[in-house]
Steps between C-alpha positions, in 0.01 A plus 500: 500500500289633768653527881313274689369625861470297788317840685217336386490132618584638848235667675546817668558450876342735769764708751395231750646222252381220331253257569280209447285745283806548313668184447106382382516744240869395346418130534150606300711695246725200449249266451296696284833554248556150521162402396369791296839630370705173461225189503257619212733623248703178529175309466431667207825451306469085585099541367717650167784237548240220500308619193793561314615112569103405446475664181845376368421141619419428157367121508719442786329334809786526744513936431115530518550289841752702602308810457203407653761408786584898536167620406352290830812557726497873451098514542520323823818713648350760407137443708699332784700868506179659476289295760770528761518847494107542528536191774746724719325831442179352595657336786671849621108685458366218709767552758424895522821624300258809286814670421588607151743241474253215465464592163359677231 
């Protein structure tokens, strides 16, 4: 099992301390795991989940509904994560924030 290091979530702090420059570039970090890290692989096992239940439906209306149901919910969460993260980090380049924790 590897040893999991929290050296790099935290950035590295100057002698003087830390800062807003610093407490941008955790909140980036933590956003970008949650959406990259967490949000995407998730959406891909309920994209499997829903075309294992649409595939198994069979002749059954209610299961091919039901799938559909994921398949739609998932796409939508999925661009709603997606467009609020390009709404905030085009919000923060508007505002003059160029630092590297903007994003990519």
């Amino acid at each position: 099992m590897p040893v999991v290091s929290f050296a790099a979530l935290v950035p590295d702090c100057p002698a003087t301390g830390c800062g807003w420059n610093e407490l941008m570039a955790l909140i980036n970090k933590v956003i970008k795991f949650i959406l990259f890290d967490m949000a995407i692989p998730i959406a891909a096992i309920m994209f499997v989940y829903a075309g294992v239940l649409l595939v198994t439906s069979g002749g059954d209306t209610s299961a091919r509904t039901k799938a559909k149901s994921v398949f739609t919910n998932v796409a939508i969460g999925l661009i709603l994560a997606v467009a609020c993260w390009l709404i905030i980090r085009t919000i923060l380049s508007i505002l003059g924030y160029n630092g590297t924790w903007i994003g990519f």
